[in-house]
C-alpha positions in Angstrom: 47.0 70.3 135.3 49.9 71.9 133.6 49.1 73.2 130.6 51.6 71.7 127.8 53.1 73.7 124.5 54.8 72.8 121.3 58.2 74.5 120.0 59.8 74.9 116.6 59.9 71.5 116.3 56.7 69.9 117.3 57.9 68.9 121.3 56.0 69.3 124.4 57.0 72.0 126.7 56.2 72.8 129.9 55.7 76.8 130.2 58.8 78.2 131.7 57.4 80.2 134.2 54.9 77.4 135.9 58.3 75.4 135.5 60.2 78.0 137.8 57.1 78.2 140.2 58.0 74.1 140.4 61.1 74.6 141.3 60.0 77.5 143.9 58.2 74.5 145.4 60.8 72.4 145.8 62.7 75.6 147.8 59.4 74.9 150.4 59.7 71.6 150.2 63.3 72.2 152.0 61.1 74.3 155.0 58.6 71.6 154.8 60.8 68.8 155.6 61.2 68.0 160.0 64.9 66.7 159.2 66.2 69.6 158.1 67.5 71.7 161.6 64.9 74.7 162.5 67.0 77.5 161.6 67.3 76.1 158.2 64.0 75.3 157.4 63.0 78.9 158.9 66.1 80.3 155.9 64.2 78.4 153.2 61.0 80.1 154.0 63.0 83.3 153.8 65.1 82.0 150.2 61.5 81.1 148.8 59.8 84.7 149.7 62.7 86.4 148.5 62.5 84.0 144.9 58.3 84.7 144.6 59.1 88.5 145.0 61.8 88.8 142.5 59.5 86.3 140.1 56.9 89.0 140.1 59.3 91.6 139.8 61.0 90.1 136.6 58.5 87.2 134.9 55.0 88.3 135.8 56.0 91.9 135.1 57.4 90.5 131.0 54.2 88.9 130.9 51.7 91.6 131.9 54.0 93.8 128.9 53.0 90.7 126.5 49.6 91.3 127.2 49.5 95.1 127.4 51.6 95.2 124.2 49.7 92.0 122.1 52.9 91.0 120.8 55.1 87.5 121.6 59.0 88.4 122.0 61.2 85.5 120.3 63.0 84.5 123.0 59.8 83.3 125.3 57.4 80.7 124.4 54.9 81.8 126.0 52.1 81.6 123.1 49.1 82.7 126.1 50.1 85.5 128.8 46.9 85.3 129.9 46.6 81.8 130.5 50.0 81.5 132.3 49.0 84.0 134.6 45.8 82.4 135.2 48.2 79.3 136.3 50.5 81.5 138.4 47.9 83.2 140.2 46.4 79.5 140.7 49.8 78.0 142.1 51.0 80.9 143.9 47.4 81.0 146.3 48.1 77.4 146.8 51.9 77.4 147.8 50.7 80.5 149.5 48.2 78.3 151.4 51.3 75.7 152.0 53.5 78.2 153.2 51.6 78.9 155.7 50.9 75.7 157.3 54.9 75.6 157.4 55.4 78.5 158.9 52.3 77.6 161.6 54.4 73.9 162.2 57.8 76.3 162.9 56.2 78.3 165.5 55.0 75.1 167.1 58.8 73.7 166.7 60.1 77.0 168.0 57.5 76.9 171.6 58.9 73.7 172.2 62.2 74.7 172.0 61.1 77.8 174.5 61.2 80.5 171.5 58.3 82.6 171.4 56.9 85.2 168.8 54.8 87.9 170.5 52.7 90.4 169.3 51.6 93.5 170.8 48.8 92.1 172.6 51.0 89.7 174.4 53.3 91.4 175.8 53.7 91.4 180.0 54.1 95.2 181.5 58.1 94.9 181.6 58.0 94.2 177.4 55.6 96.8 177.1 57.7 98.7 179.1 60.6 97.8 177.0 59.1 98.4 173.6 57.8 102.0 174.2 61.6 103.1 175.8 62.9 101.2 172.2 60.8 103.0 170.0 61.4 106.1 171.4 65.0 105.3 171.3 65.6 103.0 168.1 62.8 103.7 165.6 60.8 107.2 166.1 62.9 109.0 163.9 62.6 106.5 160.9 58.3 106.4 161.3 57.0 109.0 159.0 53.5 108.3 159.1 51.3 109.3 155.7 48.3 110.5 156.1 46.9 109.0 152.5 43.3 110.8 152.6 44.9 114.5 152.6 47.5 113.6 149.9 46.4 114.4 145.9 48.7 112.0 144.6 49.1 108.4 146.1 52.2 108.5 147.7 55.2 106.2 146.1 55.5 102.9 147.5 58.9 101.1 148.2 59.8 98.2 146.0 61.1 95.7 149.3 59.3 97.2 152.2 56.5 96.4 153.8 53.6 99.1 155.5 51.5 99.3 158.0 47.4 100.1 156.4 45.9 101.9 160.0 42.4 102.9 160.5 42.6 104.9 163.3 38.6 105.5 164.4 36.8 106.6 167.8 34.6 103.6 169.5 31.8 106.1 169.9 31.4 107.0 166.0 32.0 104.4 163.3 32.1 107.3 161.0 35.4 109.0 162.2 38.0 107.6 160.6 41.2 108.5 159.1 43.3 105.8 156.6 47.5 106.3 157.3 50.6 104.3 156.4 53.6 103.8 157.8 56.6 102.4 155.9 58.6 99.4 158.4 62.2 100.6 158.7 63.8 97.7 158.1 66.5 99.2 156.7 67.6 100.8 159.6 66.8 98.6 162.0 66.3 95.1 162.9 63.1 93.2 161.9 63.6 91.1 164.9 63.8 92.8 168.2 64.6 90.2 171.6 62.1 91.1 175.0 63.5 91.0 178.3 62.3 87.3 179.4 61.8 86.2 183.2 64.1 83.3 183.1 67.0 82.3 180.9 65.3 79.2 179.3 62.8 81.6 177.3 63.6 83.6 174.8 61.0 86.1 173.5 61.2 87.8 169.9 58.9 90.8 168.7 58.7 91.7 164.9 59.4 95.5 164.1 56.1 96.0 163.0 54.4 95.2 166.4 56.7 97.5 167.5 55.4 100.1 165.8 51.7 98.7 166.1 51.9 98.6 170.3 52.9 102.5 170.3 50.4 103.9 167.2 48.7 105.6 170.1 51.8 107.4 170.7 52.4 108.2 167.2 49.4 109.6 166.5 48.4 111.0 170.0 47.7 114.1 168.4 44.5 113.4 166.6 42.9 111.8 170.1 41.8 108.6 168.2 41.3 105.3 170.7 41.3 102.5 168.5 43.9 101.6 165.7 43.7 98.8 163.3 47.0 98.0 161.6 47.9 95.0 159.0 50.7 94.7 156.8 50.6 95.0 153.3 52.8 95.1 150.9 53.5 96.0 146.6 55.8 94.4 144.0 56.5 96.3 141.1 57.6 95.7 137.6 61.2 95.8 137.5 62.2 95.6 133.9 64.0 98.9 132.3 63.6 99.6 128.7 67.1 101.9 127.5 66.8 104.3 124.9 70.2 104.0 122.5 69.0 106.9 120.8 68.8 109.3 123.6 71.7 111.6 124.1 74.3 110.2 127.4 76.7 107.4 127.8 75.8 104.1 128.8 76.1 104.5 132.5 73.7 107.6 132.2 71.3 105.7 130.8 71.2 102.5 133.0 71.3 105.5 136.0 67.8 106.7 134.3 66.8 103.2 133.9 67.1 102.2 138.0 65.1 105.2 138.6 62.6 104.6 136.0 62.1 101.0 137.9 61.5 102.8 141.0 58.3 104.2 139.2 57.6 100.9 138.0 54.0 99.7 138.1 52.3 97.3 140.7 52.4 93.7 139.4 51.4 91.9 142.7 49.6 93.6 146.0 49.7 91.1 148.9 47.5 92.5 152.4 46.4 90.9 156.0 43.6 89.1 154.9 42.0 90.8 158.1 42.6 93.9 157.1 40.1 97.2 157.4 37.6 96.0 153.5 37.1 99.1 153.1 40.4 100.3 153.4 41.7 97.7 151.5 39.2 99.0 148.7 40.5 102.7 149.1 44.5 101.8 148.4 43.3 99.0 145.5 41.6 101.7 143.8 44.0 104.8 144.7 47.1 102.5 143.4 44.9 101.5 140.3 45.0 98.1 140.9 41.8 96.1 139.0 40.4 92.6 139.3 42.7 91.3 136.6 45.5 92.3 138.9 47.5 90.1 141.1 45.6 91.1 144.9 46.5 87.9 147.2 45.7 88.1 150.6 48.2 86.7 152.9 48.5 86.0 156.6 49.8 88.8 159.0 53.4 88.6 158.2 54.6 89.5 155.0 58.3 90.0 153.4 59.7 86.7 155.2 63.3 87.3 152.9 64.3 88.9 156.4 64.1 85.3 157.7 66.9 84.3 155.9 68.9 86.0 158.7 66.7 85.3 161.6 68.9 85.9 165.1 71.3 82.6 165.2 72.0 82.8 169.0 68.1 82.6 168.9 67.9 79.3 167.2 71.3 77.9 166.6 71.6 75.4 163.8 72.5 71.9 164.8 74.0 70.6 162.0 77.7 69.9 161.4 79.6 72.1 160.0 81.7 71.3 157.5 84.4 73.7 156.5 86.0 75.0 153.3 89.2 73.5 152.6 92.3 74.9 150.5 92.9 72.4 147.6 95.9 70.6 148.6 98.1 71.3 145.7 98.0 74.8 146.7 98.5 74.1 150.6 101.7 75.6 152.1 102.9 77.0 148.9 104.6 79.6 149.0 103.0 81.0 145.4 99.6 80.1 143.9 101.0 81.4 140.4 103.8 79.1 140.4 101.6 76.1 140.7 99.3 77.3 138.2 101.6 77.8 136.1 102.6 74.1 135.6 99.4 72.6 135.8 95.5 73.1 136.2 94.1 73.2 139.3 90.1 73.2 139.5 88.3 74.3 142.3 84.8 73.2 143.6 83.2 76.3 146.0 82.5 76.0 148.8 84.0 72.5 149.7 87.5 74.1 148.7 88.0 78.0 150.1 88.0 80.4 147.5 91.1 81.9 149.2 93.3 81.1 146.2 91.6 83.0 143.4 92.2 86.0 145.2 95.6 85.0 146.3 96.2 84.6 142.9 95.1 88.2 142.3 97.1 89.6 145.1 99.9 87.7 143.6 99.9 89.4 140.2 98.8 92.6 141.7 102.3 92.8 143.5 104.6 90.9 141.0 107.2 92.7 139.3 106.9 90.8 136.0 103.7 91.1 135.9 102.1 93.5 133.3 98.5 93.5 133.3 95.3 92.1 134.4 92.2 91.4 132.9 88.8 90.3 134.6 85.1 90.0 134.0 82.8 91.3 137.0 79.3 90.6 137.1 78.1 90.5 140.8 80.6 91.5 143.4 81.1 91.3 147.1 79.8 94.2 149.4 83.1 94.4 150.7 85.5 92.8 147.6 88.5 91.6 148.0 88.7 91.1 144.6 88.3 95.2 144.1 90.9 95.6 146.7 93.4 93.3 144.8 92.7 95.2 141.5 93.5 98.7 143.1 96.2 97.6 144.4 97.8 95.9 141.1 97.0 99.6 139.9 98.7 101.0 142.7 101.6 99.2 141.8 101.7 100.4 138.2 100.0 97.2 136.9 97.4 97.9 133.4 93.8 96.6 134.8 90.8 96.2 132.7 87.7 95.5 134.6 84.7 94.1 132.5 81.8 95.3 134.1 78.2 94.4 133.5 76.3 96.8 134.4 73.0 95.2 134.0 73.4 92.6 136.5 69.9 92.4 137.4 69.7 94.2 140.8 72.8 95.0 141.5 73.0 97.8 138.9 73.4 100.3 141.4 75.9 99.0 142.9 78.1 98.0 140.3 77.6 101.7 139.2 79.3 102.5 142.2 81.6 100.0 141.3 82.8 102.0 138.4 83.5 105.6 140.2 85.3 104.0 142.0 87.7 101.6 140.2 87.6 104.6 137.7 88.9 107.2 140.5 91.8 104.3 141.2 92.9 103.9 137.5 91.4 101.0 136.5 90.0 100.7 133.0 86.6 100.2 133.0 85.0 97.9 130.0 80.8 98.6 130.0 79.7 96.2 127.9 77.4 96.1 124.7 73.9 97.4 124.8 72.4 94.3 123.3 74.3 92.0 125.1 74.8 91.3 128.9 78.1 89.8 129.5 78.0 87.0 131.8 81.4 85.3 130.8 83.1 84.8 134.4 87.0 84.6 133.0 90.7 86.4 133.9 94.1 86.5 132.0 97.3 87.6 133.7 100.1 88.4 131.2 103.9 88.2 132.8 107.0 88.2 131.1 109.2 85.7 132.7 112.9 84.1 131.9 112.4 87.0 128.8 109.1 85.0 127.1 105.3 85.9 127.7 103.2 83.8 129.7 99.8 84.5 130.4 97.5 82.7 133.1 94.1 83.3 134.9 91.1 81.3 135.2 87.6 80.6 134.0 84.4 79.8 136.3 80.9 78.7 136.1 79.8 81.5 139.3 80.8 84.9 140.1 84.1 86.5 141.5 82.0 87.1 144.9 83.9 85.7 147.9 80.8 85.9 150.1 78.8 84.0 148.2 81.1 81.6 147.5 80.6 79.7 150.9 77.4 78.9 150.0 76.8 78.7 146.2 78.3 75.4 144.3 80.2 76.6 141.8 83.4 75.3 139.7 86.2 77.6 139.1 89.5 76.1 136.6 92.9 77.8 137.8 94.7 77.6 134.4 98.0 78.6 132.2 96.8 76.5 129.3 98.1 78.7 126.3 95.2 77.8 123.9 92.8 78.7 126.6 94.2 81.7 127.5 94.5 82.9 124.0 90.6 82.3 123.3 90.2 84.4 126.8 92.8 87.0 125.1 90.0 87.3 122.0 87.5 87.5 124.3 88.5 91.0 125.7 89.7 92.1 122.3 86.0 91.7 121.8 84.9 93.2 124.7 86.9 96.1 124.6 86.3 97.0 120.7 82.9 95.4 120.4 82.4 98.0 117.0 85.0 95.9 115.2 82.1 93.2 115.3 82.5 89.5 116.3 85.5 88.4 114.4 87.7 88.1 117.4 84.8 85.6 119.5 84.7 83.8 116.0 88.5 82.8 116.1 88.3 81.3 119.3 89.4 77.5 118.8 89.3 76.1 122.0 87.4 77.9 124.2 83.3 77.5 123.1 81.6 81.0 122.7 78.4 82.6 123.0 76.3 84.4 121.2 79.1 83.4 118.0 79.0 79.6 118.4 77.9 77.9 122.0 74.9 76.5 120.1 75.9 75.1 116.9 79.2 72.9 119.2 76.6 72.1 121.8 74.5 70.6 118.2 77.1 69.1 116.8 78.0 67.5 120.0 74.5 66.2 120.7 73.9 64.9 117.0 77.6 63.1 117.4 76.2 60.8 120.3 73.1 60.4 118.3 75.3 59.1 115.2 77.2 56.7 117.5 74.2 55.3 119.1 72.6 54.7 116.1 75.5 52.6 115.0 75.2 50.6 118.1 78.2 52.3 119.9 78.2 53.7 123.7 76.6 56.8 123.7 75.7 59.1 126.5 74.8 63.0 127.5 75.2 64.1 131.3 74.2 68.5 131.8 74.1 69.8 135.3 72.7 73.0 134.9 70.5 75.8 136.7 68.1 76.0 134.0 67.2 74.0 131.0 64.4 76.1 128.6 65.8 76.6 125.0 63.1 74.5 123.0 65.5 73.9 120.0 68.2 72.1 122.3 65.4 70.4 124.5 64.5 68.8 121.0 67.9 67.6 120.1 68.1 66.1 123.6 64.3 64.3 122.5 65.7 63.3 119.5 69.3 62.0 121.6 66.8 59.9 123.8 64.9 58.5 121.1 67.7 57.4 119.2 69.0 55.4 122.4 71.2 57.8 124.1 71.4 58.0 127.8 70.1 61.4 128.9 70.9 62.3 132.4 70.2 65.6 133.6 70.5 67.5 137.2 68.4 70.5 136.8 68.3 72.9 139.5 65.6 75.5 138.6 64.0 75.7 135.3 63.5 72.8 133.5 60.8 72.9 130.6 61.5 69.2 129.1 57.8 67.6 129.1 59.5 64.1 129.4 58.2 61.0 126.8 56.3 57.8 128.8 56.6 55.1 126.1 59.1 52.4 124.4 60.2 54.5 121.1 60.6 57.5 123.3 62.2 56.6 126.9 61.9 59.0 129.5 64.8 61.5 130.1 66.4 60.8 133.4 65.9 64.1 135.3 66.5 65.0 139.1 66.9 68.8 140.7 69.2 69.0 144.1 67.7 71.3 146.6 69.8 71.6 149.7 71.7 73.3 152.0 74.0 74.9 149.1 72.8 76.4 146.1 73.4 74.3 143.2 74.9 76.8 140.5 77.6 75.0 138.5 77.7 73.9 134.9 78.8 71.0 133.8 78.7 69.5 130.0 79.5 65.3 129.5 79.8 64.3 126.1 80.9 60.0 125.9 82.7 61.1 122.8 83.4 57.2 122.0 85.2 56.7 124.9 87.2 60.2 125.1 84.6 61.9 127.6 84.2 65.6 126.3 84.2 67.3 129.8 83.4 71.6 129.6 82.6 73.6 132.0 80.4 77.1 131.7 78.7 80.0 132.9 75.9 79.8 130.6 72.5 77.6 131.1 70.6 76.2 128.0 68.4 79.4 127.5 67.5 81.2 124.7 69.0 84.8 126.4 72.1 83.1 127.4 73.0 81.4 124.2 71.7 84.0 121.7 72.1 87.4 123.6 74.7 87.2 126.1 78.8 87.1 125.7 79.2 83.1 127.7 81.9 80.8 128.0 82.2 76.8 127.8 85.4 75.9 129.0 86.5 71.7 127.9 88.7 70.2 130.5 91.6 69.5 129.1 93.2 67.1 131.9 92.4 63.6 132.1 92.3 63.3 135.7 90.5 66.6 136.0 87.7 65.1 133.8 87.3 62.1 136.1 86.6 64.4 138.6 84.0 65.7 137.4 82.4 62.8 135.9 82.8 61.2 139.8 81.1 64.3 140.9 78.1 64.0 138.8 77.4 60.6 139.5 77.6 61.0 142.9 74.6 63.7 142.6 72.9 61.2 140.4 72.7 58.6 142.7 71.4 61.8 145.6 68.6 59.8 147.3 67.5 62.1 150.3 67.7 65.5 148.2 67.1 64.9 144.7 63.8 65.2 143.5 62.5 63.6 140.1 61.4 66.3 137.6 58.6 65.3 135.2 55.8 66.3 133.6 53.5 66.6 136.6 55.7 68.5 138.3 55.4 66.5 141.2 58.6 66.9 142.7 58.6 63.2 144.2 61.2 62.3 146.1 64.0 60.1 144.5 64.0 57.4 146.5 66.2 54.2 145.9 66.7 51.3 147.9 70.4 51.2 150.2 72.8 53.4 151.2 71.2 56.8 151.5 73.2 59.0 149.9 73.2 63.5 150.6 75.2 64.6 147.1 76.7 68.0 148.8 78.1 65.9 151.8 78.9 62.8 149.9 81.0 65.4 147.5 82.9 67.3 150.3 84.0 63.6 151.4 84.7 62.9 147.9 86.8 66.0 147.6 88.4 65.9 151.3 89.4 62.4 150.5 90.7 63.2 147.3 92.7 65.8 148.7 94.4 63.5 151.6 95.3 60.8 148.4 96.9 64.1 146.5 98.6 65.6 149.2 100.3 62.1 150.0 
């Protein structure tokens, strides 16, 4: 039973983080499902892993500093810690429980199709053969073992890695015993290592860890031990940094000190082989200082699954069609993406169309003559950017380029650290941001001076300027010159690159809608215009896709919009914390969530407007953080034919009847199923769009 809470204004909520855990479900849901082809289905056990770990990481860790700390921050509503971690632990054993039954129906799936897992019992005398002449040639050097009884201080555990707990003992006494760990090298090598099979229609897979299991004799042949117990087990820490302002150093200095105070972060989460050695499982609970009221779930023997997400593809190929990213036809065999863009908007849906053009665009202005600077947000980059590359070289070529970058993307800190140096070493101006606010704005403005007048043009997107994971995130990105547009994106890195001078440069923004200055109050005023014209009996409707939907004083407006006969229609991929009204005076908002082969990350805003659709799209969701705490940007559509596009887009994910699942109350995550056509939203769109493009290009 999901225990319900009241905002502000007297509305039923569902607790944000048992809301997420809902959504985690519907991620398993995705492994679950038989239709979905086995390599997937093996990902989405991976993508769900990966989610639960940075969950503890991030939410469980806030809420075990509620507790600690007795204090409620504003921008959560929780009102219990303590009773919505007593739900978490609840919901995680049981998806834990569900997870693995999947992962027991994949292995059956997989024997059928001639794969086979093997441990280190099971291996014929050519695999054994083969695994001792691999570790000695592939992993030996990366196995430190630690020999946790002789060390004062318990050693520091890795955030992301997994260990093997050994009792090494001698059959003849149960009292010798020694306790060791040994850290998995994932990072170094493979987690999945092929055997030599006997024909060609097997194919045989050991983890890393058997690996190193099968040869512990080897490893530890020097104490003359002849039976070894290993199991996996495995820590997530808190992951949160506080930053001092008041301590001497510049910015990047302190978010430095802040990644290595996370690596010192306390356990929030121990998961171990549930056949593991009790009382060596007792000595690391109580040598890490782990307690009751911690998080200690016992799990099967496999643990970190996130490395499944890139389990060997010539092992299990997928078998679905592949559809391919396609350039958008009005920029097809041109010989210029800036001269198109500059005589009309172009909007881009990723990763139906290739994101090829936003950096062609870059590399355009980075070696135009008449161009005089660029300006870009960064938030989280590629490994390998192209987009870097583009802005070195427009420096190369004596071009002014201010970078905006965020340092406090959540986990990717380091990185973009290195980021800096290195654009920095080049010549690029780097922006930092403010310490109270994250910017999370995705935007660019290119000023040229052509025919002796200024024009400026760049764009503004819902995801990040990352061209890798742009082929598998759904994201919007609008290709414009518009000169009011580009003038609100002018003020915004006035802001940003005097942010002492206050906010009076976000504040004069007139077309462009802006957080933390004024995102709310226009997405109020919007909301309370369809309430006015439903009340006087005229069409009326509100249409939001968004990744998460939490902020209690909206989620009442949009109460009060569905009371007063406006049609609510939401697609909510994560978060959604509306506890949705069952009777006549209050009809039920119209909720689904998406889950499918591409990450649903786009925001879209549909405002009737009396007939005049008010179409914007943005990079913030309808939280508290992002509308009151972070520098975001709402972008309307100013084209007609652009906003039909949209529109078409959103209806076609509203009437998804093989992915969509109905959000409600319960949590229930039933399928939405209507009767006729079945209809897959991410496919039917790519037709939508493909087709689109022929009818354009004619």
């Amino acid at each position: 039973m999901v225990r319900q809470q009241k905002n502000k204004v007297g509305y039923q909520l569902i607790p944000r983080d048992i809301s997420w855990l809902s959504f985690n479900a519907r991620v398993l849901q995705e492994a679950a499902d038989q239709s979905v082809p086995l390599r997937e289905r093996i990902k989405f056990l991976g993508i769900f892993s990966n989610n639960l770990d940075e969950f503890f990481r991030v939410r469980v860790a806030a809420l075990k500093r509620m507790m600690k700390y007795g204090a409620k921050k504003v921008m959560h509503i929780e009102d219990s810690p303590q009773t919505i971690l007593d739900q978490i632990q609840r919901i995680v054993l049981q998806q834990q429980n569900e997870f693995n039954r999947i992962w027991d129906e994949i292995l059956q799936a997989l024997n059928k199709r001639h794969i086979f897992l093997l441990n280190e019992k099971e291996l014929n005398k050519q695999q054994q053969a083969f695994v001792i002449d691999f570790f000695e040639k592939e992993i030996r050097s990366s196995v430190i073992p630690l020999m946790i009884e002789s060390i004062p201080s318990f050693p520091y555990l890795r955030e992301k890695s997994i260990y093997l707990a050994i009792v090494m003992s001698r059959k003849k006494s149960a009292y010798d015993r020694k306790y060791a760990l040994i850290e998995v090298p994932t990072r170094s090598v493979s987690r999945f290592v092929e055997l030599p099979s006997p024909t060609r229609k097997e194919k045989y897979i050991i983890l890393l860890e058997d690996v190193i299991r099968f040869c512990l004799p080897t490893i530890f042949s020097y104490f003359g031990f002849d039976h070894y117990q290993a199991n996996v087990v495995k820590v997530t820490k808190d992951a949160e940094f506080d930053l001092d302002y008041e301590d001497a150093g510049s910015y990047s200095e302190k978010i430095l000190k802040g990644i290595r105070d996370r690596r010192k972060g306390k356990p929030v989460r121990f998961i171990y082989d549930k056949e593991i050695d009790p009382a060596l499982l007792d000595y690391l609970t109580r040598r890490m200082g782990l307690s009751k009221k911690d998080l200690i779930i016992p799990g099967g023997r496999i643990h970190n699954f996130k490395h499944f997400m890139d389990f060997p593809s010539h092992v299990v190929p997928t078998n679905e069609e592949h559809r391919s990213a396609f350039i958008h036809p009005q920029l097809r065999d041109v010989k210029r993406v800036t001269d198109v863009v500059l005589k009309k908007d172009i909007l881009l849906h990723f990763p139906y169309h290739s994101f090829d053009p936003v950096i062609d665009l870059l590399r355009e202005a980075a070696i135009d003559p008449e161009v005089s600077s660029i300006k870009i947000t960064a938030y989280r980059l590629a490994e390998q950017s192209k987009v870097i590359n583009t802005l070195i070289n427009a420096v190369r070529n004596g071009k002014d380029v201010t970078v905006m970058l965020e340092l406090r993307a959540r986990f990717d800190e380091e990185r973009n650290l290195e980021w800096k140096q290195i654009l920095e070493e080049e010549g690029v101006k780097v922006v930092l941001g403010m310490p109270n606010e994250k910017v999370h704005a995705k935007i660019c403005v290119v000023r040229k001076r052509t025919n002796n007048r200024i024009v400026h043009y760049g764009f503004v997107s819902t995801g990040n300027l990352n061209e890798k994971t742009a082929r598998f995130y759904g994201d919007t990105c609008l290709l414009t010159a518009n000169k009011q547009l580009m003038a609100d994106i002018n003020r915004v890195f006035m802001y940003l690159e005097k942010p002492k001078s206050g906010q009076k440069y976000l504040k004069l923004c007139k077309t462009l809608v802006i957080a933390p200055t004024g995102m709310r109050e226009c997405l109020s005023e919007m909301i309370h215009s369809e309430i006015k014209n439903a009340r006087n009996g005229l069409p009326a409707s509100i249409g939001l896709k968004l990744n998460s939907l939490s902020d209690p004083l909206l989620i009442g407006l949009l109460y009060d919009a569905a009371e007063a006969g406006v049609t609510v229609q939401l697609v909510i991929r994560g978060i959604f914390c509306c506890m949705q009204q069952n009777n006549q005076k209050s009809p039920a908002l119209s909720a689904v969530s998406i889950i499918d082969e591409y990450l649903e990350h786009a925001r879209w805003m549909i405002f009737h407007n009396n007939g005049d659709p008010a179409v914007l799209l943005s990079s913030a969701d309808w939280m508290v953080r992002n509308l009151d705490h972070r520098v975001e940007v709402a972008c309307p559509i100013l084209s007609s034919s652009l906003k039909q596009e949209i529109i078409d887009l959103f209806n076609i994910q509203l009437k998804d009847n093989i992915k969509a699942r109905k959000l409600n109350a319960r949590l229930e995550n039933e399928y939405v199923r209507m009767p006729g056509k079945k209809l897959r939203s991410q496919i039917e769109m790519y037709h939508y769009l493909y087709n689109r493009s022929l009818k354009l290009k004619d």
